[in-house]
PDB file with one MODEL, atoms N, CA, C and O in Angstrom:
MODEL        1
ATOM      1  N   UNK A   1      85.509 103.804 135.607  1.00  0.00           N
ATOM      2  CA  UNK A   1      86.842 103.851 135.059  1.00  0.00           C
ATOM      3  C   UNK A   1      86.911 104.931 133.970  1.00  0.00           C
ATOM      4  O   UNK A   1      86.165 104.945 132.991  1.00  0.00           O
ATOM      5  N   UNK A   2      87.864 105.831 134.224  1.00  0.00           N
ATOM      6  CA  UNK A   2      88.139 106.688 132.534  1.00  0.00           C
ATOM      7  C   UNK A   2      88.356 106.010 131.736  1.00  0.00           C
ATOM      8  O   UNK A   2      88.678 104.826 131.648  1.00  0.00           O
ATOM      9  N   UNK A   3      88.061 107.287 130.687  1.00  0.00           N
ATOM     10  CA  UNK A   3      88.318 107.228 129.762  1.00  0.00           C
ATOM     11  C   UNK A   3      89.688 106.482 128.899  1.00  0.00           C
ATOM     12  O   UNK A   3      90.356 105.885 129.743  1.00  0.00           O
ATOM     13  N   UNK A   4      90.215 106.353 127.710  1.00  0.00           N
ATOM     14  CA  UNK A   4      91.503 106.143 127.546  1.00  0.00           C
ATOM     15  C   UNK A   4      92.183 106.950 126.729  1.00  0.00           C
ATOM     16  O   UNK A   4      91.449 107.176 125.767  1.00  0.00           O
ATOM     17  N   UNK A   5      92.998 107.390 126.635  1.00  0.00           N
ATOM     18  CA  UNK A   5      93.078 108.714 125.681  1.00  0.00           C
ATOM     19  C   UNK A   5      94.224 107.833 124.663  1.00  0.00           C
ATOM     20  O   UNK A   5      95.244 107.165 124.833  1.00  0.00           O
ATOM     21  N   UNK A   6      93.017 108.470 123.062  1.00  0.00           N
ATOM     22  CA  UNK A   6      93.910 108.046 121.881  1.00  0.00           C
ATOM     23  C   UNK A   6      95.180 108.865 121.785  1.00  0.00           C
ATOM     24  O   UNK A   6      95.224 110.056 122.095  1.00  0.00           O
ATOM     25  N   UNK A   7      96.487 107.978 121.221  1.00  0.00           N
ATOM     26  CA  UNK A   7      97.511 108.966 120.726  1.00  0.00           C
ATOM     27  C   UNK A   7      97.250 109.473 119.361  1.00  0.00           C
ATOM     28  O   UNK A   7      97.025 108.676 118.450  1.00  0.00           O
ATOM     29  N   UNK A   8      97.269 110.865 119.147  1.00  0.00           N
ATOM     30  CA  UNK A   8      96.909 111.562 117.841  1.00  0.00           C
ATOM     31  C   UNK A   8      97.931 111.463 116.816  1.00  0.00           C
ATOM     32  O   UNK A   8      97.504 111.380 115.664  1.00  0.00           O
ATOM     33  N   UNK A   9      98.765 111.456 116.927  1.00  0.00           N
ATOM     34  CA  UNK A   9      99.894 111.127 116.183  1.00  0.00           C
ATOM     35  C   UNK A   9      99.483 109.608 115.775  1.00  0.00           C
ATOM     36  O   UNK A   9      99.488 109.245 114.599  1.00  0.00           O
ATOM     37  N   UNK A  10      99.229 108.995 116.547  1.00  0.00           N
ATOM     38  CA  UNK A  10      99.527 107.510 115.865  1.00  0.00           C
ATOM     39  C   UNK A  10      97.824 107.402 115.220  1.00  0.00           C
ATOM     40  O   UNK A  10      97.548 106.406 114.551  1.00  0.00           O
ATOM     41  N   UNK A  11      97.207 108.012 115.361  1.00  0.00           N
ATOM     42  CA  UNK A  11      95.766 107.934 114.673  1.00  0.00           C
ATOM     43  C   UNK A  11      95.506 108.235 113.464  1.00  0.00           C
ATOM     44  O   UNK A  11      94.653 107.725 112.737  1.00  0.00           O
ATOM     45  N   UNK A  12      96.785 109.693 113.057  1.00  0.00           N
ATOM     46  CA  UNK A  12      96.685 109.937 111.686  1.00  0.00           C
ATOM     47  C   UNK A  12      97.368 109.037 110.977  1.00  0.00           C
ATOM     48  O   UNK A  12      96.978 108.598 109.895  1.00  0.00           O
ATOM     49  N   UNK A  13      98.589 108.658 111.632  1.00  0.00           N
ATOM     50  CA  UNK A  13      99.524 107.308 110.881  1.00  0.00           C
ATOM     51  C   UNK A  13      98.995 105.866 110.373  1.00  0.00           C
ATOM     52  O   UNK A  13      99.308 105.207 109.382  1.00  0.00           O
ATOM     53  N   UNK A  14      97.948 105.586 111.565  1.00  0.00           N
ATOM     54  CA  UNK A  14      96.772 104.103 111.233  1.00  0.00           C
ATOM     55  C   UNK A  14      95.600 104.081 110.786  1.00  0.00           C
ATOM     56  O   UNK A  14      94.779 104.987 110.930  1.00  0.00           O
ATOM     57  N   UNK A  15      95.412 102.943 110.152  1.00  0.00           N
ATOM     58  CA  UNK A  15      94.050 102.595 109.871  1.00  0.00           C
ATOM     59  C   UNK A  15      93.818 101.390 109.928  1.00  0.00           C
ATOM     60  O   UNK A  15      94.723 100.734 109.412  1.00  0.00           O
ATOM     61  N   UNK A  16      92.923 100.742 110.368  1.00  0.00           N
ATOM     62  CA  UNK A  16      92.612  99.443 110.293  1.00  0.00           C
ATOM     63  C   UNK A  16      92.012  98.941 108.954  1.00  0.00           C
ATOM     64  O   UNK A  16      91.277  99.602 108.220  1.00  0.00           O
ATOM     65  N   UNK A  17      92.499  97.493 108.720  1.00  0.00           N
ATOM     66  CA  UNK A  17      91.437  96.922 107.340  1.00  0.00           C
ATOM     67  C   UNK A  17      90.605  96.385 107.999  1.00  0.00           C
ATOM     68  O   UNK A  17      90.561  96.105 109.197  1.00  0.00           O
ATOM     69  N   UNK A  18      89.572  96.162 106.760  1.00  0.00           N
ATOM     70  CA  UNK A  18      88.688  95.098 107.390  1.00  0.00           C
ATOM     71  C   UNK A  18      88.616  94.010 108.354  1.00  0.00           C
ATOM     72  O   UNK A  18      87.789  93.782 109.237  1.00  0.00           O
ATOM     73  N   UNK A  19      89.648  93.398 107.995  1.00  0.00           N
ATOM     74  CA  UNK A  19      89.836  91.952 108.850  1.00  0.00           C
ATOM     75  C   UNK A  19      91.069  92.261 110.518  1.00  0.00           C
ATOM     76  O   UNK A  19      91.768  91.700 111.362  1.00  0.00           O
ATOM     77  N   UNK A  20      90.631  93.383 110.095  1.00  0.00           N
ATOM     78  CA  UNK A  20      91.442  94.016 111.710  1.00  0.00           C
ATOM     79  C   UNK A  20      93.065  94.383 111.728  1.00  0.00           C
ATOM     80  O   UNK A  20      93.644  94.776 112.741  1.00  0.00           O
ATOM     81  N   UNK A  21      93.843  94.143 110.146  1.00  0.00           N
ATOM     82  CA  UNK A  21      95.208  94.382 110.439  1.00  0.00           C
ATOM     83  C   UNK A  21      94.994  95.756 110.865  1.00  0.00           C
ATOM     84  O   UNK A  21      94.006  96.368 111.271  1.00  0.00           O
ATOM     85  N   UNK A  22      96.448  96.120 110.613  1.00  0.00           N
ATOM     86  CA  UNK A  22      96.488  97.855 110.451  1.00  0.00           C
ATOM     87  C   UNK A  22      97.530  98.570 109.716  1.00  0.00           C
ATOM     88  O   UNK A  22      98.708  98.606 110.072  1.00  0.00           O
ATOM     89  N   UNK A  23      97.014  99.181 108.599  1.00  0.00           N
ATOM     90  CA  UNK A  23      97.938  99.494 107.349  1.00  0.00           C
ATOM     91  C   UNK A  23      98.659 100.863 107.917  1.00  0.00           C
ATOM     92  O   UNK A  23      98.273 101.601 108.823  1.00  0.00           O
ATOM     93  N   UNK A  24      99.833 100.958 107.089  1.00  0.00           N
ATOM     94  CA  UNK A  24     101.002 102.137 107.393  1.00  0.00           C
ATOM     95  C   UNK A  24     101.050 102.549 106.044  1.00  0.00           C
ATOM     96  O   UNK A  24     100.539 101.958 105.093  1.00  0.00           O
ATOM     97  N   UNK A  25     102.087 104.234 106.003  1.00  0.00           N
ATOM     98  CA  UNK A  25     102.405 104.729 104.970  1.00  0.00           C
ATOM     99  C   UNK A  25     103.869 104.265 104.822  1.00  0.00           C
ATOM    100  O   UNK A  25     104.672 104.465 105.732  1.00  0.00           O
ATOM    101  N   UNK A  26     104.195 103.685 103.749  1.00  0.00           N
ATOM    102  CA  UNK A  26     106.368 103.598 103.586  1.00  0.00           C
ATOM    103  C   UNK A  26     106.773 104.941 104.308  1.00  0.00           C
ATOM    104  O   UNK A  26     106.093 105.955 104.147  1.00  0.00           O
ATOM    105  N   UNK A  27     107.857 104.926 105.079  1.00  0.00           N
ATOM    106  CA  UNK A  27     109.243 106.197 105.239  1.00  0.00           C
ATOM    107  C   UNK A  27     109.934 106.301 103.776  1.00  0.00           C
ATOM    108  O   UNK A  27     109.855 105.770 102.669  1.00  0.00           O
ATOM    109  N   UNK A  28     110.463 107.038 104.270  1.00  0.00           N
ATOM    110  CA  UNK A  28     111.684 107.952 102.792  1.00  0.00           C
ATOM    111  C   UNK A  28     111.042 108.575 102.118  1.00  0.00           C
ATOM    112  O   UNK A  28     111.754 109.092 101.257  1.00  0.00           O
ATOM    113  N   UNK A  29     109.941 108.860 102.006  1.00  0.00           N
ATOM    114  CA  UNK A  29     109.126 108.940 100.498  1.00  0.00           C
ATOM    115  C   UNK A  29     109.166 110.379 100.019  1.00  0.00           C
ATOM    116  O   UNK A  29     108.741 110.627  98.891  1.00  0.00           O
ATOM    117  N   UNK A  30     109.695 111.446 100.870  1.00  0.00           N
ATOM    118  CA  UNK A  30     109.196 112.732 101.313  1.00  0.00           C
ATOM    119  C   UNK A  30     110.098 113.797 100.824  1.00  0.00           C
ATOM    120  O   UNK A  30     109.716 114.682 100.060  1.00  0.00           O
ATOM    121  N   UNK A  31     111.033 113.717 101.177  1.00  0.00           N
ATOM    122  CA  UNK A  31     112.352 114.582 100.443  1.00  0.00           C
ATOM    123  C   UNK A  31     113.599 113.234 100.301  1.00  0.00           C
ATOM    124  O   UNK A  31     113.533 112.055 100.647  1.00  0.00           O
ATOM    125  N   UNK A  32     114.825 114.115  99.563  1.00  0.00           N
ATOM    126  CA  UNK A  32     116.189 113.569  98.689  1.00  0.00           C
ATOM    127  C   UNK A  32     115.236 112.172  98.044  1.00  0.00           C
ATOM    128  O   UNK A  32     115.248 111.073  98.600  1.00  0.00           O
ATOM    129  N   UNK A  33     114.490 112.456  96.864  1.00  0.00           N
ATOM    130  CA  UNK A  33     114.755 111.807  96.363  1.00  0.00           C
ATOM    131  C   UNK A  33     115.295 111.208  94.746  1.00  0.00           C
ATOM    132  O   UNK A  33     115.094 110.275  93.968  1.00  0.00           O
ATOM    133  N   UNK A  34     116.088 112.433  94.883  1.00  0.00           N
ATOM    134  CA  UNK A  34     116.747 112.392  93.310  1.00  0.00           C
ATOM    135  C   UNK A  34     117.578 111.294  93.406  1.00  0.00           C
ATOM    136  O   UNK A  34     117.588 110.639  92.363  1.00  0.00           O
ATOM    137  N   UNK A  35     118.621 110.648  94.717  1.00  0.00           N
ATOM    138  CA  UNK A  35     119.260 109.974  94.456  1.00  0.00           C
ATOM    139  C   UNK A  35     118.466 108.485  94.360  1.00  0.00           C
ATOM    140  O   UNK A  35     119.012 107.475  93.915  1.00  0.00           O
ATOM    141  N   UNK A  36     117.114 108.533  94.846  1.00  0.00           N
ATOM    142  CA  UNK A  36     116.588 107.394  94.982  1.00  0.00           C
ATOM    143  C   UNK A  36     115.967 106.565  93.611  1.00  0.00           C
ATOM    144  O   UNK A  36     115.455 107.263  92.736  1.00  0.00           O
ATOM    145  N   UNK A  37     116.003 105.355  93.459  1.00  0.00           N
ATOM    146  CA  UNK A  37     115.538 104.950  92.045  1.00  0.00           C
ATOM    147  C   UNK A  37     113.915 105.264  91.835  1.00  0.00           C
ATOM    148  O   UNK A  37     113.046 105.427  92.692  1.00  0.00           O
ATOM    149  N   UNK A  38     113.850 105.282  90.779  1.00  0.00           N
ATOM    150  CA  UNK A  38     112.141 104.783  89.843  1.00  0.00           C
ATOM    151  C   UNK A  38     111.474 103.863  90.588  1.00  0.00           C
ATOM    152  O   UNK A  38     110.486 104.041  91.301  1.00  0.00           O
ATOM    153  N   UNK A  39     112.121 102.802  90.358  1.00  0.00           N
ATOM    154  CA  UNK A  39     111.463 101.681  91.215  1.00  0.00           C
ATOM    155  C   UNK A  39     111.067 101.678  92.746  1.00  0.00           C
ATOM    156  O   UNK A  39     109.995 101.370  93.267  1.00  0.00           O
ATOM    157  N   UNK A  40     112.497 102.202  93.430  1.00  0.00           N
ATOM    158  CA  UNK A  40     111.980 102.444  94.698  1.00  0.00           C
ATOM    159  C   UNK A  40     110.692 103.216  95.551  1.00  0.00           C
ATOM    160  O   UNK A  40     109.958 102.988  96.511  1.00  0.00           O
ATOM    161  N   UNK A  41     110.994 104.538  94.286  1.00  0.00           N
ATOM    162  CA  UNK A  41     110.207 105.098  94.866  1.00  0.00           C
ATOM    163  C   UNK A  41     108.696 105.252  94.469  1.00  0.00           C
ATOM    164  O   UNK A  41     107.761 105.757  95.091  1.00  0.00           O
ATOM    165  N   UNK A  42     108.774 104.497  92.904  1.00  0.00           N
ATOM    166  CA  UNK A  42     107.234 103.535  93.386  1.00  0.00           C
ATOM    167  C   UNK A  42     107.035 102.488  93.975  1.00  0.00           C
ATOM    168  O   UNK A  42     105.994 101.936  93.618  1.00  0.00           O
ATOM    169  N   UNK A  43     107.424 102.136  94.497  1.00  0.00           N
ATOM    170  CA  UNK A  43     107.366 101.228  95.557  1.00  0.00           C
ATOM    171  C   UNK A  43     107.209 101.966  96.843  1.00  0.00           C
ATOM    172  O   UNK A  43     106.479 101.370  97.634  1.00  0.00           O
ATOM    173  N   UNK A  44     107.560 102.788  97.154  1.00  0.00           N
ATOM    174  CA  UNK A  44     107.077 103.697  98.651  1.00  0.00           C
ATOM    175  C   UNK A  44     105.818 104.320  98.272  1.00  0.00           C
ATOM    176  O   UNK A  44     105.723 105.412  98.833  1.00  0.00           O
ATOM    177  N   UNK A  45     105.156 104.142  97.786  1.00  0.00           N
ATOM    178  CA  UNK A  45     103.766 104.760  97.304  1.00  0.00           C
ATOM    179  C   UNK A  45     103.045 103.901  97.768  1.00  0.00           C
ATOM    180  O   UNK A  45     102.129 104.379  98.438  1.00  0.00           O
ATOM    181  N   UNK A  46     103.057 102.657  97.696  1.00  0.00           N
ATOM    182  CA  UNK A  46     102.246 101.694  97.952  1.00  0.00           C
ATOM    183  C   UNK A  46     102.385 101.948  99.560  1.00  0.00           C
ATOM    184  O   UNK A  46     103.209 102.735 100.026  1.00  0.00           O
ATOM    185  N   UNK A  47     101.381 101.104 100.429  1.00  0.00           N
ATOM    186  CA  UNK A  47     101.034 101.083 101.873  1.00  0.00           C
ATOM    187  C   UNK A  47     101.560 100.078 102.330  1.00  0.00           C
ATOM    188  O   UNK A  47     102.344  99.464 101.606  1.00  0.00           O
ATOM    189  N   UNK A  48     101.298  99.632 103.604  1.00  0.00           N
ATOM    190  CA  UNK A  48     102.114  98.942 103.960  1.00  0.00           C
ATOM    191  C   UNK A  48     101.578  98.223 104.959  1.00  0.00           C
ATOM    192  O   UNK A  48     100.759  99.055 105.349  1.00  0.00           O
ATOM    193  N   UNK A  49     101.386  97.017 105.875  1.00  0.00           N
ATOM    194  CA  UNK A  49     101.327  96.450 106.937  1.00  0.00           C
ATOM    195  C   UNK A  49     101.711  96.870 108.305  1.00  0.00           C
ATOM    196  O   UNK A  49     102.808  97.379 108.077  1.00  0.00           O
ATOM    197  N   UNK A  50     101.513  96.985 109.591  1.00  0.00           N
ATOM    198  CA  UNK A  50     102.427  97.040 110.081  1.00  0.00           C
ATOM    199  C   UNK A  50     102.778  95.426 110.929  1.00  0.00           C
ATOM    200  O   UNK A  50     101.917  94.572 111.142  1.00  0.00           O
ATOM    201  N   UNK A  51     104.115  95.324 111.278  1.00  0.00           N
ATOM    202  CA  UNK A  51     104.582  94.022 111.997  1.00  0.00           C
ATOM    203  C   UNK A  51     103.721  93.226 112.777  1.00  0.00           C
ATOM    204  O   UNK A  51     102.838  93.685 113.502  1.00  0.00           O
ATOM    205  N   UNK A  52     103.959  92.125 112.637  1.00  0.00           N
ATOM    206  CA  UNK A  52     103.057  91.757 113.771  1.00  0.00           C
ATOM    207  C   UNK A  52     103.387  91.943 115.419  1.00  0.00           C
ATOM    208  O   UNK A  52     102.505  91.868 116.275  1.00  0.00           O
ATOM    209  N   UNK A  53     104.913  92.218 115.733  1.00  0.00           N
ATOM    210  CA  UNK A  53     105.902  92.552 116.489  1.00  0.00           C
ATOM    211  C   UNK A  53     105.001  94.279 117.123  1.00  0.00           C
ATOM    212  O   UNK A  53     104.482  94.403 118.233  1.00  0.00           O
ATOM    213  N   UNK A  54     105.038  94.925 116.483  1.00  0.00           N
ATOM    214  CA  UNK A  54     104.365  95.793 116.733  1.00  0.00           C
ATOM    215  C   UNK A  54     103.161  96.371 116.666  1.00  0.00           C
ATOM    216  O   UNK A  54     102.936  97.574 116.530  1.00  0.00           O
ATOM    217  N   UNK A  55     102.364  95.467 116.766  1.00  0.00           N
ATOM    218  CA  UNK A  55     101.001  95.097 116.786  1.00  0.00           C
ATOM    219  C   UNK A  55     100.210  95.612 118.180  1.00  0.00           C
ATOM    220  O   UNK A  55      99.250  96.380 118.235  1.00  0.00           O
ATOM    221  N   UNK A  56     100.869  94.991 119.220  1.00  0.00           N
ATOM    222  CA  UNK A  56     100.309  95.604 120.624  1.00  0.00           C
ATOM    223  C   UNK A  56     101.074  96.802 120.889  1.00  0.00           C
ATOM    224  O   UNK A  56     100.594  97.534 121.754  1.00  0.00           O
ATOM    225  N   UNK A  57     102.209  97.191 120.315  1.00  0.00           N
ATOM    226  CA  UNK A  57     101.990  98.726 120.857  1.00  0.00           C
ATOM    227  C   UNK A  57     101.075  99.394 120.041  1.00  0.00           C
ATOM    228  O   UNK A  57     100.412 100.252 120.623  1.00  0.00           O
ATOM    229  N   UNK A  58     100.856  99.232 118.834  1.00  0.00           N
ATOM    230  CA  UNK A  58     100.022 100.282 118.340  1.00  0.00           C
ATOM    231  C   UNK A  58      98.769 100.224 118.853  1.00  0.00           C
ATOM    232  O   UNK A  58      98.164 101.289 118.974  1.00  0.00           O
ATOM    233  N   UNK A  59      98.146  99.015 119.245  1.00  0.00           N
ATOM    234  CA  UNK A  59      96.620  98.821 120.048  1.00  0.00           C
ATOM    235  C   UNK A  59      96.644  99.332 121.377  1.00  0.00           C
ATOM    236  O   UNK A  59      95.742  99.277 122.212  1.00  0.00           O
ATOM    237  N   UNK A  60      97.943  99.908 121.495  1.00  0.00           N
ATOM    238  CA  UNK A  60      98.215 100.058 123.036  1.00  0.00           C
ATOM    239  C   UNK A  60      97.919 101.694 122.686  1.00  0.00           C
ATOM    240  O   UNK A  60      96.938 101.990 123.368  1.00  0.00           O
ATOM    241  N   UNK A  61      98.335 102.818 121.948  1.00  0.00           N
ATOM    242  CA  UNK A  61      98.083 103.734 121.507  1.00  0.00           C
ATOM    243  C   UNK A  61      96.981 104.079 120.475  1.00  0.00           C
ATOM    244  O   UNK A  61      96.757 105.200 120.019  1.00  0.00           O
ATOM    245  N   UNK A  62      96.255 102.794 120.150  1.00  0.00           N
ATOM    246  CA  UNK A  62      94.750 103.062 119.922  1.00  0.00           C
ATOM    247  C   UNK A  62      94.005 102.173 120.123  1.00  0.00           C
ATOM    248  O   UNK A  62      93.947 101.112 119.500  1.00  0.00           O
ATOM    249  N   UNK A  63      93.221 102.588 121.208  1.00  0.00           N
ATOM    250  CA  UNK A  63      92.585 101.698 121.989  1.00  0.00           C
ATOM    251  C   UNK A  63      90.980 101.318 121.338  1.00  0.00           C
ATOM    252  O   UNK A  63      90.364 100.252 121.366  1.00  0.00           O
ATOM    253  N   UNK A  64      90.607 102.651 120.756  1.00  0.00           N
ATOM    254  CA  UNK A  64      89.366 102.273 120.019  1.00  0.00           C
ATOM    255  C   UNK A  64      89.220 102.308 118.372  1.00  0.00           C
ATOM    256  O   UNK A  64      88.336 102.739 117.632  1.00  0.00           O
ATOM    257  N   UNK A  65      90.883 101.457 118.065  1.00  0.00           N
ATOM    258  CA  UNK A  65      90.473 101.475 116.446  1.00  0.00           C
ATOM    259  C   UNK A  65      90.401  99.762 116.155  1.00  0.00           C
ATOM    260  O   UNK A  65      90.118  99.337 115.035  1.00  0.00           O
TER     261      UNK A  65
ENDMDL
END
């Protein structure tokens, strides 16, 4: 059987923790954010979970993380 080919895009986006979740970076964080608050946008600094909802697609696009 082949191989499975990782998606590269979604490889730089994930990482797994220890206990097998798989952490994300926040959106918005990047440009306009003059209109955005203090708070918010420390708060997009921090990482993030991803869903549990979307859990098997991302295992579905990385098969060996």
């Amino acid at each position: 059987m082949p191989k499975v080919k990782t998606n590269r895009g979604a490889a730089k986006r994930f990482k797994a923790t220890g206990s097998g979740k798989i952490r994300r970076r926040k959106a918005f964080s990047s440009h306009i954010l003059t209109k955005k608050s203090t708070k918010r946008k420390r708060n997009l600094r921090k990482g993030g979970l991803i869903a549990e909802s979307d859990r098997k697609s991302v295992k579905r696009m990385l098969p060996y993380l």
